[in-house]
PyMOL CGO cylinders between C-alpha atoms (Angstrom):
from pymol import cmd
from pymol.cgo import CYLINDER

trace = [
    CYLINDER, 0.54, -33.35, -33.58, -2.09, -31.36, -35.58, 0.3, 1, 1, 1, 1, 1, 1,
    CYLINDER, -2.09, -31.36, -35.58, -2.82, -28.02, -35.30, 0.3, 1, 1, 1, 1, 1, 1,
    CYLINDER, -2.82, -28.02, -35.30, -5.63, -28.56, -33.06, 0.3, 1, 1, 1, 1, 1, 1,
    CYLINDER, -5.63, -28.56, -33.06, -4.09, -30.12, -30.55, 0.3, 1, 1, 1, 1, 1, 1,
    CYLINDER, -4.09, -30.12, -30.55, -1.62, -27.38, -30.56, 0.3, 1, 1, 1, 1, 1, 1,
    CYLINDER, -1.62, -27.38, -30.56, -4.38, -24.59, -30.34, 0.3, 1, 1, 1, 1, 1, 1,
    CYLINDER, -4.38, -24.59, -30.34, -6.19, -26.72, -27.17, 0.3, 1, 1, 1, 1, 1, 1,
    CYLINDER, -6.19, -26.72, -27.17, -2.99, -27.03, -25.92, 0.3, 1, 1, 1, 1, 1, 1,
    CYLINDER, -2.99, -27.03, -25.92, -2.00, -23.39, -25.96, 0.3, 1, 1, 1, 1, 1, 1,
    CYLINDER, -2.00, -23.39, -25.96, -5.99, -22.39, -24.91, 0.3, 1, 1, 1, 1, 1, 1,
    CYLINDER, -5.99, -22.39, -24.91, -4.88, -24.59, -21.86, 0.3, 1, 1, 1, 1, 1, 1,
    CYLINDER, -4.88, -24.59, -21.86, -2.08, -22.66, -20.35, 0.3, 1, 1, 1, 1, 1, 1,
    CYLINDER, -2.08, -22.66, -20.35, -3.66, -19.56, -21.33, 0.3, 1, 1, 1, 1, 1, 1,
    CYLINDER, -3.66, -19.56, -21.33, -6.70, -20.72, -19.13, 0.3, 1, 1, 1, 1, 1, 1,
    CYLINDER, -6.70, -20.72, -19.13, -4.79, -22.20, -16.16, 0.3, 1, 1, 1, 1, 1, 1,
    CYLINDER, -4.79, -22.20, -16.16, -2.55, -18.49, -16.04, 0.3, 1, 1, 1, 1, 1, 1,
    CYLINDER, -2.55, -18.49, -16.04, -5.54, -16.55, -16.28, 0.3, 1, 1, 1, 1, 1, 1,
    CYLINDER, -5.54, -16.55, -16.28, -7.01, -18.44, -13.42, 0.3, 1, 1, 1, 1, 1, 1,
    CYLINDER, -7.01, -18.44, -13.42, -3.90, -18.90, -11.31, 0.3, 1, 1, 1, 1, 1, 1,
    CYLINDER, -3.90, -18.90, -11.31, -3.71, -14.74, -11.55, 0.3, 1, 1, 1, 1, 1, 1,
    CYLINDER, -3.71, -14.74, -11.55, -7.39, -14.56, -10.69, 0.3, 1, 1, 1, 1, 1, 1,
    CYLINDER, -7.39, -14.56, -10.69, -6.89, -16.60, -7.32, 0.3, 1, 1, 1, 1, 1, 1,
    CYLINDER, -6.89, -16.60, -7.32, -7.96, -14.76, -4.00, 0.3, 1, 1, 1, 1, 1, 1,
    CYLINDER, -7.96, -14.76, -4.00, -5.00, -13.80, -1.82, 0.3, 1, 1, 1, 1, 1, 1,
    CYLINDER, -5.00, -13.80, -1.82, -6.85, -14.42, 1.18, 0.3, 1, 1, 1, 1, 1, 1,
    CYLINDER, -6.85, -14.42, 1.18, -5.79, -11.08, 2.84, 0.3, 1, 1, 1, 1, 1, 1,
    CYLINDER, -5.79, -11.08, 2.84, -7.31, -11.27, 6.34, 0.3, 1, 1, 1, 1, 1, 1,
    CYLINDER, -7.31, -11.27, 6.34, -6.88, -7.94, 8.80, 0.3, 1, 1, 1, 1, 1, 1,
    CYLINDER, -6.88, -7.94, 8.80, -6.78, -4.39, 9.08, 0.3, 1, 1, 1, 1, 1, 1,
    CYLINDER, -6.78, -4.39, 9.08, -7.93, -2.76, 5.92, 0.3, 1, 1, 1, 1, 1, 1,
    CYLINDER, -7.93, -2.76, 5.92, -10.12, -3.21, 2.79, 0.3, 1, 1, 1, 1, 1, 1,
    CYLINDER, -10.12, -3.21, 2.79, -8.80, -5.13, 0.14, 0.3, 1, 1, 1, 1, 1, 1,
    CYLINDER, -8.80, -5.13, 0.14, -9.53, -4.03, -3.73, 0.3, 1, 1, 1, 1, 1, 1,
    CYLINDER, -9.53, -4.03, -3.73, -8.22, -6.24, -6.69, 0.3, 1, 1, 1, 1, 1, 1,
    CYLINDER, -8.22, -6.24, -6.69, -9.05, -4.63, -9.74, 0.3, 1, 1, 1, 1, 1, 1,
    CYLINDER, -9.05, -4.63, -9.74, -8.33, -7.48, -11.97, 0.3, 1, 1, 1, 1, 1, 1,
    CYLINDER, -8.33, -7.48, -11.97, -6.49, -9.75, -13.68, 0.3, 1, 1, 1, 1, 1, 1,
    CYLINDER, -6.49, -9.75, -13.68, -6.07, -6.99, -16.42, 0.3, 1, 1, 1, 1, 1, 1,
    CYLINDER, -6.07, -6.99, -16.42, -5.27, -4.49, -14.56, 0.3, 1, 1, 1, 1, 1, 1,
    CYLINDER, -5.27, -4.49, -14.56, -2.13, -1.83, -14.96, 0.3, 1, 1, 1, 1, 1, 1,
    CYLINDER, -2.13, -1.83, -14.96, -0.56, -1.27, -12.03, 0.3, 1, 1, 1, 1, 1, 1,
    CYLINDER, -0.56, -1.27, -12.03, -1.95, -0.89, -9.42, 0.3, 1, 1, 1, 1, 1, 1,
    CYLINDER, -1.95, -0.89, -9.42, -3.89, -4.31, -9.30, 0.3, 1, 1, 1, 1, 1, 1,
    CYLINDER, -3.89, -4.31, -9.30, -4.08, -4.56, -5.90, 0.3, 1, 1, 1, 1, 1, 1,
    CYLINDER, -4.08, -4.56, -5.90, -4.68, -1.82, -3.51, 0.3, 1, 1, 1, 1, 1, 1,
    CYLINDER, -4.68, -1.82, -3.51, -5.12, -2.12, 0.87, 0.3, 1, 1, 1, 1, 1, 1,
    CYLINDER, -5.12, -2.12, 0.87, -6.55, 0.53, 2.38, 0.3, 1, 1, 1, 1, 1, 1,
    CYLINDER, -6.55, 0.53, 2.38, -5.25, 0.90, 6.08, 0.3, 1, 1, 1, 1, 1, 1,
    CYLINDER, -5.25, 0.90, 6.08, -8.57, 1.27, 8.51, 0.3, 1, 1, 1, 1, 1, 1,
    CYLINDER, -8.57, 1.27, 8.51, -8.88, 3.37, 10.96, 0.3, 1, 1, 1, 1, 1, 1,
    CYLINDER, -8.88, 3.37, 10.96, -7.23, 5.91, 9.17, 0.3, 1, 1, 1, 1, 1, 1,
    CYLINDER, -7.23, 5.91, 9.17, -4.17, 7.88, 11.35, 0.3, 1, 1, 1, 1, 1, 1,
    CYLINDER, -4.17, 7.88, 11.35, -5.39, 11.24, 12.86, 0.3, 1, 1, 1, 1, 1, 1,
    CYLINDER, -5.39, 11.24, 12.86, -3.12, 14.06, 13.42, 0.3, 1, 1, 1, 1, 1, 1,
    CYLINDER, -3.12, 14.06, 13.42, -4.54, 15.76, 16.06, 0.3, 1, 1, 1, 1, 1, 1,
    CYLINDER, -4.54, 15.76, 16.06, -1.79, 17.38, 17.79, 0.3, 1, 1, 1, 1, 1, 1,
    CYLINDER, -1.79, 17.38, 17.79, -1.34, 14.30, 20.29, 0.3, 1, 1, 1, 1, 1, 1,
    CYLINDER, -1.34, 14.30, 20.29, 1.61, 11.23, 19.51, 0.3, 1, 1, 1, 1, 1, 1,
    CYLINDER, 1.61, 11.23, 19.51, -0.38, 8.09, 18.75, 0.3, 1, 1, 1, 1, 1, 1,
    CYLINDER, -0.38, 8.09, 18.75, 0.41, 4.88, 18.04, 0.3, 1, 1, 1, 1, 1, 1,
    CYLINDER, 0.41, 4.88, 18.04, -1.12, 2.44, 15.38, 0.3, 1, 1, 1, 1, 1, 1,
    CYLINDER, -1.12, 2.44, 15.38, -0.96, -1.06, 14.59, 0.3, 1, 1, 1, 1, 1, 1,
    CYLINDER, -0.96, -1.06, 14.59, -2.12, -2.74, 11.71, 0.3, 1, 1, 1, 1, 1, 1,
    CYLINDER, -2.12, -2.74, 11.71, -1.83, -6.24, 11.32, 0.3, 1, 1, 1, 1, 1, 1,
    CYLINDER, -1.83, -6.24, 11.32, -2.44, -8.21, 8.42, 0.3, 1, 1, 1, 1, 1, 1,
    CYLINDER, -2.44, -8.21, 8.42, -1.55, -11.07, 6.10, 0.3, 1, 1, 1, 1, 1, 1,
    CYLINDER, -1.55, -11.07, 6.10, -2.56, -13.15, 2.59, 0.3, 1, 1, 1, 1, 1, 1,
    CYLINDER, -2.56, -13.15, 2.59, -0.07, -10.47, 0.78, 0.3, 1, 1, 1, 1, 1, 1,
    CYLINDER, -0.07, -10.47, 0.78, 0.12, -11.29, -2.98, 0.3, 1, 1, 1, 1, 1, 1,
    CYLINDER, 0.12, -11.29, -2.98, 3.66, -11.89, -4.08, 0.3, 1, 1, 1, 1, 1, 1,
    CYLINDER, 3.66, -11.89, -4.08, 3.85, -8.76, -6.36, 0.3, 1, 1, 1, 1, 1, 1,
    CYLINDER, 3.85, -8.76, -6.36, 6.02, -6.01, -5.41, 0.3, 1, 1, 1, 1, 1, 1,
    CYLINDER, 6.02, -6.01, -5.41, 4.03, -3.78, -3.46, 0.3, 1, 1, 1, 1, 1, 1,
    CYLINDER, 4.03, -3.78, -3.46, 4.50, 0.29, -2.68, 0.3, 1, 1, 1, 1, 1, 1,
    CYLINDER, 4.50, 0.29, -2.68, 3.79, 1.69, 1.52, 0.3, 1, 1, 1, 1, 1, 1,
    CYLINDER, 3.79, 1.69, 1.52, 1.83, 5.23, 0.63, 0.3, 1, 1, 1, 1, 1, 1,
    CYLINDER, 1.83, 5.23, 0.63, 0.18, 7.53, 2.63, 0.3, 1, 1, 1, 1, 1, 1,
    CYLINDER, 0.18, 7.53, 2.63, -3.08, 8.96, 1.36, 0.3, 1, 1, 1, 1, 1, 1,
    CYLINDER, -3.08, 8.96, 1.36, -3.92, 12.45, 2.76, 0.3, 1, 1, 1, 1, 1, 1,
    CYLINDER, -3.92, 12.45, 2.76, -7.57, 12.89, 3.99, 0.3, 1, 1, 1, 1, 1, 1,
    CYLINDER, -7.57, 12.89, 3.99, -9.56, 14.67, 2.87, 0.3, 1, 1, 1, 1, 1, 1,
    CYLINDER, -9.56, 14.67, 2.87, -8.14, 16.24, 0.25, 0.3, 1, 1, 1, 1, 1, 1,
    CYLINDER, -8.14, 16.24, 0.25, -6.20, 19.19, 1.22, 0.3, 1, 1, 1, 1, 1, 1,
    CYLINDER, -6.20, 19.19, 1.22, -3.30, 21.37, -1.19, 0.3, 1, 1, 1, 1, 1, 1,
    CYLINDER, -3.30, 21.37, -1.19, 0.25, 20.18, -1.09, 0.3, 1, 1, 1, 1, 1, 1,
    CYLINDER, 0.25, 20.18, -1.09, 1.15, 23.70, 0.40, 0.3, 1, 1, 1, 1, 1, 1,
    CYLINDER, 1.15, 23.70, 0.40, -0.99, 22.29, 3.25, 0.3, 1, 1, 1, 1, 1, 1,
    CYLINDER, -0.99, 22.29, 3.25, 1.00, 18.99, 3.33, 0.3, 1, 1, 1, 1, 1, 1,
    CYLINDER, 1.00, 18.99, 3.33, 4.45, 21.32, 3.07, 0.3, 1, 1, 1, 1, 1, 1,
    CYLINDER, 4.45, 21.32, 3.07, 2.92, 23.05, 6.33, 0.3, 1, 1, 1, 1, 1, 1,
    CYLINDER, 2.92, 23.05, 6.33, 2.93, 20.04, 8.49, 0.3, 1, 1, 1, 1, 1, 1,
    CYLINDER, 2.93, 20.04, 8.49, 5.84, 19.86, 10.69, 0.3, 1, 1, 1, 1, 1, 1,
    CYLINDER, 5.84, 19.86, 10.69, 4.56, 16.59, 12.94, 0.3, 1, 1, 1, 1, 1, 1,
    CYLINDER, 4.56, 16.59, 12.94, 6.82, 13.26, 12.75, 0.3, 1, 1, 1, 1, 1, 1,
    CYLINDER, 6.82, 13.26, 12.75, 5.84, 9.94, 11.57, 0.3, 1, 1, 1, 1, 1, 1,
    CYLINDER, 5.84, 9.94, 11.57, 7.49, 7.08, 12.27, 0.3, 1, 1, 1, 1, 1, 1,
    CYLINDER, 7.49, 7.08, 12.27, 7.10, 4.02, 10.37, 0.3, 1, 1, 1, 1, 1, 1,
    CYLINDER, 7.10, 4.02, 10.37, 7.81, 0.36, 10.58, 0.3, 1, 1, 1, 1, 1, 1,
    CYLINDER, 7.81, 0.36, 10.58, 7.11, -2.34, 8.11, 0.3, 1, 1, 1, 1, 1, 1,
    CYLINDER, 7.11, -2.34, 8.11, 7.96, -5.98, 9.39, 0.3, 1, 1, 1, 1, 1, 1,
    CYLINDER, 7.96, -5.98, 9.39, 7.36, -9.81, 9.44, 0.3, 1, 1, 1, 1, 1, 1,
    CYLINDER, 7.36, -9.81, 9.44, 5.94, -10.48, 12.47, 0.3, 1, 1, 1, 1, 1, 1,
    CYLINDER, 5.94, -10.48, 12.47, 8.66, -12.17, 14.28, 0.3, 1, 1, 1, 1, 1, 1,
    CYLINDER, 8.66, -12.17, 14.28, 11.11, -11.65, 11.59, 0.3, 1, 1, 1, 1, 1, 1,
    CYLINDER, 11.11, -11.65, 11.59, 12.96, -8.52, 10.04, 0.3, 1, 1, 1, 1, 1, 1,
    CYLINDER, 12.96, -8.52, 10.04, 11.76, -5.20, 8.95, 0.3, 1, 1, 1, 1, 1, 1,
    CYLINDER, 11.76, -5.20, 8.95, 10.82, -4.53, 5.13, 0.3, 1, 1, 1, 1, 1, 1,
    CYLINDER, 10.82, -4.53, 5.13, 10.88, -0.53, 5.83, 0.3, 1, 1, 1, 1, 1, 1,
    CYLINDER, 10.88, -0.53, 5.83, 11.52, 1.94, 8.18, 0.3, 1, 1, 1, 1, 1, 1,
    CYLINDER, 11.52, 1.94, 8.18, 11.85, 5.34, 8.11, 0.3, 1, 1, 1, 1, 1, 1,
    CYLINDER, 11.85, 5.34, 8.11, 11.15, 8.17, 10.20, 0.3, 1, 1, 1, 1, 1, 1,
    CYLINDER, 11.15, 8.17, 10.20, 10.17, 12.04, 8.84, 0.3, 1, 1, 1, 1, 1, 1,
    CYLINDER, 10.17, 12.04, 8.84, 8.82, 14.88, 9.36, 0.3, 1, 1, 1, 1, 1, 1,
    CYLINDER, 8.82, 14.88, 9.36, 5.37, 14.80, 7.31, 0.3, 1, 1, 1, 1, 1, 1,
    CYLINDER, 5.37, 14.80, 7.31, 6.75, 18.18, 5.55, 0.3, 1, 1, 1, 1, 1, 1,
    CYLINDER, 6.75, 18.18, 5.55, 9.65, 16.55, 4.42, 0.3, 1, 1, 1, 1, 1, 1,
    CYLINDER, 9.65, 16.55, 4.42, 8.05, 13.29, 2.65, 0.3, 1, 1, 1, 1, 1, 1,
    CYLINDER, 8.05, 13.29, 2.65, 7.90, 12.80, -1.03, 0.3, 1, 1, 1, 1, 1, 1,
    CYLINDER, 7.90, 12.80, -1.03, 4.54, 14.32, -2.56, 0.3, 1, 1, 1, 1, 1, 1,
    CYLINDER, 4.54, 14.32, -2.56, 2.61, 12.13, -5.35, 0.3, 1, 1, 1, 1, 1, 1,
    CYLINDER, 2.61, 12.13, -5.35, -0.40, 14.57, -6.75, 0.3, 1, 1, 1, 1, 1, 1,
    CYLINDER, -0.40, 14.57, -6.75, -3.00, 11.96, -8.40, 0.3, 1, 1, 1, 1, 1, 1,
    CYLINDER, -3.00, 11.96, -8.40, -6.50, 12.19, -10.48, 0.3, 1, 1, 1, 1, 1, 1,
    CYLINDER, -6.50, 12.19, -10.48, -9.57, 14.02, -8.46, 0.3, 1, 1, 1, 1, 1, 1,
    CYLINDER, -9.57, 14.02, -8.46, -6.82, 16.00, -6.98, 0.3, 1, 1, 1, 1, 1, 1,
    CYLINDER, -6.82, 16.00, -6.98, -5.87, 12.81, -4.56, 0.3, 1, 1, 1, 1, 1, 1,
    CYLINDER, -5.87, 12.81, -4.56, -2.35, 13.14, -2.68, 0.3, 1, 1, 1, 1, 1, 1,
    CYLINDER, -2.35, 13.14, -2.68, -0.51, 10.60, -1.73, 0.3, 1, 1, 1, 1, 1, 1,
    CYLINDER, -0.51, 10.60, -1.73, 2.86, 11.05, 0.64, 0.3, 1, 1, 1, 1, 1, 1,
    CYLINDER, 2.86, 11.05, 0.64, 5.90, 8.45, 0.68, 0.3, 1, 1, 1, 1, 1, 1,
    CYLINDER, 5.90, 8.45, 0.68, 9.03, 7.35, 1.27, 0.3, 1, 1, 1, 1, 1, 1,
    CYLINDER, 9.03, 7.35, 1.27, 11.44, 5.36, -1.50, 0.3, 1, 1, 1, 1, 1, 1,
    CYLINDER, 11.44, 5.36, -1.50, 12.40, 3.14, 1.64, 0.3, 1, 1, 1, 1, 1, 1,
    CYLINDER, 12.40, 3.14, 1.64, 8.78, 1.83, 1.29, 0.3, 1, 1, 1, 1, 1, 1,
    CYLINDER, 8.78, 1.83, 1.29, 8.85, 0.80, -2.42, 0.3, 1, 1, 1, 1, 1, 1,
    CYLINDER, 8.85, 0.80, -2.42, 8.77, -2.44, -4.57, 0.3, 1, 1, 1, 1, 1, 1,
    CYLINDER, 8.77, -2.44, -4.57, 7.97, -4.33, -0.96, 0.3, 1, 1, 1, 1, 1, 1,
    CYLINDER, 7.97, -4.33, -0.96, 8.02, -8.04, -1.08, 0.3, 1, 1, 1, 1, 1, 1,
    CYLINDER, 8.02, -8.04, -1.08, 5.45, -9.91, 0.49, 0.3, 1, 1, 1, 1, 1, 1,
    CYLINDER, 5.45, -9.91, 0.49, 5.74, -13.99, 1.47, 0.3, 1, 1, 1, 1, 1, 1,
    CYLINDER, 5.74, -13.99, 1.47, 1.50, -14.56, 1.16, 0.3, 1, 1, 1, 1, 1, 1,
    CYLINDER, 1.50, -14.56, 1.16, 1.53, -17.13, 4.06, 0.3, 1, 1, 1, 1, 1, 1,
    CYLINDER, 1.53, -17.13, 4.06, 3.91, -14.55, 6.33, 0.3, 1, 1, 1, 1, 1, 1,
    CYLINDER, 3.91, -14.55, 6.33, 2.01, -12.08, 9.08, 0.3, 1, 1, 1, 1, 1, 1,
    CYLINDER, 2.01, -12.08, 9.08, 2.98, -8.35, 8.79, 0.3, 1, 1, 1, 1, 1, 1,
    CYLINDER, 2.98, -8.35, 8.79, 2.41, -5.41, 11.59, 0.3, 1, 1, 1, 1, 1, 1,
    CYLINDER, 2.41, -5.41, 11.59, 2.47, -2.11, 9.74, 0.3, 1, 1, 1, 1, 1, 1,
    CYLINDER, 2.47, -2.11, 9.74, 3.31, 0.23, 13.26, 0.3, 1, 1, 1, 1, 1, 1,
    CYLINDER, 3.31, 0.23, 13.26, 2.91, 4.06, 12.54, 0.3, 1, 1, 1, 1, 1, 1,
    CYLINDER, 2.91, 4.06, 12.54, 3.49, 6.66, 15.24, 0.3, 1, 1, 1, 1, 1, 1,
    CYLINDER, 3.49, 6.66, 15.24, 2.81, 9.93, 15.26, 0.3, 1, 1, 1, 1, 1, 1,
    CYLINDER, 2.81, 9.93, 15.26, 5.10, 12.42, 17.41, 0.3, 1, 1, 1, 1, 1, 1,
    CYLINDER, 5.10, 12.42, 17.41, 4.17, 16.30, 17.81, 0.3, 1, 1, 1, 1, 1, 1,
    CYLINDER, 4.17, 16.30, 17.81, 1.69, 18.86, 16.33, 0.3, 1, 1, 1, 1, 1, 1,
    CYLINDER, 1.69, 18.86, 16.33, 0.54, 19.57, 13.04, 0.3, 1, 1, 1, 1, 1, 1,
    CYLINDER, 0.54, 19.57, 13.04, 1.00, 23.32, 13.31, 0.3, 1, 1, 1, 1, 1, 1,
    CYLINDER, 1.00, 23.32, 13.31, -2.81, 24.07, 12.77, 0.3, 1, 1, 1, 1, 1, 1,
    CYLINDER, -2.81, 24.07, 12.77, -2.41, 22.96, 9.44, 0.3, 1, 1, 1, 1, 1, 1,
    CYLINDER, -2.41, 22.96, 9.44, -5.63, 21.94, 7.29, 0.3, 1, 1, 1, 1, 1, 1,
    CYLINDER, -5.63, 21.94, 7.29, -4.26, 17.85, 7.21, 0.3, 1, 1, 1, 1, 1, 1,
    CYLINDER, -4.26, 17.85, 7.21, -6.10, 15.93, 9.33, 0.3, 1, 1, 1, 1, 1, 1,
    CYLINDER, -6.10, 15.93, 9.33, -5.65, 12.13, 8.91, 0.3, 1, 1, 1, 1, 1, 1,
    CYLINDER, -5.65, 12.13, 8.91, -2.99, 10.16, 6.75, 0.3, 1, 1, 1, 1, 1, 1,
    CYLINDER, -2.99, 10.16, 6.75, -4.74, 6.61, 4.85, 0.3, 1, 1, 1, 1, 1, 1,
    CYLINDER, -4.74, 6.61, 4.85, -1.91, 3.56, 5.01, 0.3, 1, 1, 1, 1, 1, 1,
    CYLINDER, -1.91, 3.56, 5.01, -2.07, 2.24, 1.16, 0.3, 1, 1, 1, 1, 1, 1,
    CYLINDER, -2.07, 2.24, 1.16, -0.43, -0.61, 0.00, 0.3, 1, 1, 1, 1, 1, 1,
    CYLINDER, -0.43, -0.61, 0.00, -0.48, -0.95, -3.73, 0.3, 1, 1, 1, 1, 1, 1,
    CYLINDER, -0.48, -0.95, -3.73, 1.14, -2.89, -6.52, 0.3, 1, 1, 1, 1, 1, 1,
    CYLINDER, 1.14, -2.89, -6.52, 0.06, -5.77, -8.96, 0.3, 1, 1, 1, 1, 1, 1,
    CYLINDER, 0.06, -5.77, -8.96, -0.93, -5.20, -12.16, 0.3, 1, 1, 1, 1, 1, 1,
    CYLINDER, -0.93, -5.20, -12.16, 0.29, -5.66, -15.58, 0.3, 1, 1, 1, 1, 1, 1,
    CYLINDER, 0.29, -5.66, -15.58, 3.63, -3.29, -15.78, 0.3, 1, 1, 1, 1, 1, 1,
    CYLINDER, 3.63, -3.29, -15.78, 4.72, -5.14, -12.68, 0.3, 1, 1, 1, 1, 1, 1,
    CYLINDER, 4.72, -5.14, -12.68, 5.19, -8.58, -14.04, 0.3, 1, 1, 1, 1, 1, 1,
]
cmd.load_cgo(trace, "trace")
């Protein structure tokens, strides 16, 4: 075999990964989906929950349903709108209750917490984002439908957070 061959052989696979990683996921259902790319570090992929969950003092319920999931491990965050101080997260004594599951099938994660008491991620343009390690390194099953149910119990003590953004994220090069 000469060299050639060998080089159109490797261009080959190069091309078909690098197009098998490009392929749409097909996510269809309650949120906006972002791929960043093929080169992407983590996160590739990022779902943003819609509508967002208020926290105004009443228990709500919310349902998000959803599927085309890539397979890549994926992380359940909660984005805090609009952008308030983590003293004003600490502050917030209402509940949420979370459940992750396969529609029809068994629960990924669950977890239930005051907000107060969640783990606080401070990101770039002063972004916070709240979670759970229950609600890490999800797998998803891309032809599988999920219902993300989040429900809100009590008051948020006149604190300055208003609304919590669902996030799944994951993908992305450190991830492989």
């Amino acid at each position: 075999m000469s060299s050639q061959q060998r080089f159109s052989g490797v261009a080959f696979l190069i091309l078909g990964t690098l197009i098998g990683s490009c392929r749409n996921h097909n996510f269809s259902g309650d949120g906006h989906w972002t791929d960043h790319g093929v080169w992407s570090w983590r996160p590739r992929y990022e779902i943003d929950m819609e509508p967002e969950v208020r926290l105004d003092g009443r228990t709500d319920e919310y349902i998000f349903r959803f599927t085309g999931m890539p397979r890549d491990a994926m992380d359940l965050t909660f984005r805090v709108n609009p952008i308030v101080s983590s003293s004003d997260v600490r502050a917030n004594s209402a509940v949420l209750r979370v459940d992750l599951r396969d529609v029809g099938g068994p629960s990924l994660c669950s977890f239930q917490s005051e907000i107060s008491e969640l783990k606080v991620m401070e990101q770039q343009e002063r972004a916070i984002k709240l979670w759970s390690p229950l609600c890490l390194d999800l797998k998803f099953d891309p032809a599988k439908k999920y219902e993300l149910t989040v429900r809100i119990v009590g008051r948020s003590d006149g604190s300055k957070l208003l609304g919590l953004v669902p996030q799944l994220s994951g993908g992305g090069w450190d991830s492989l």
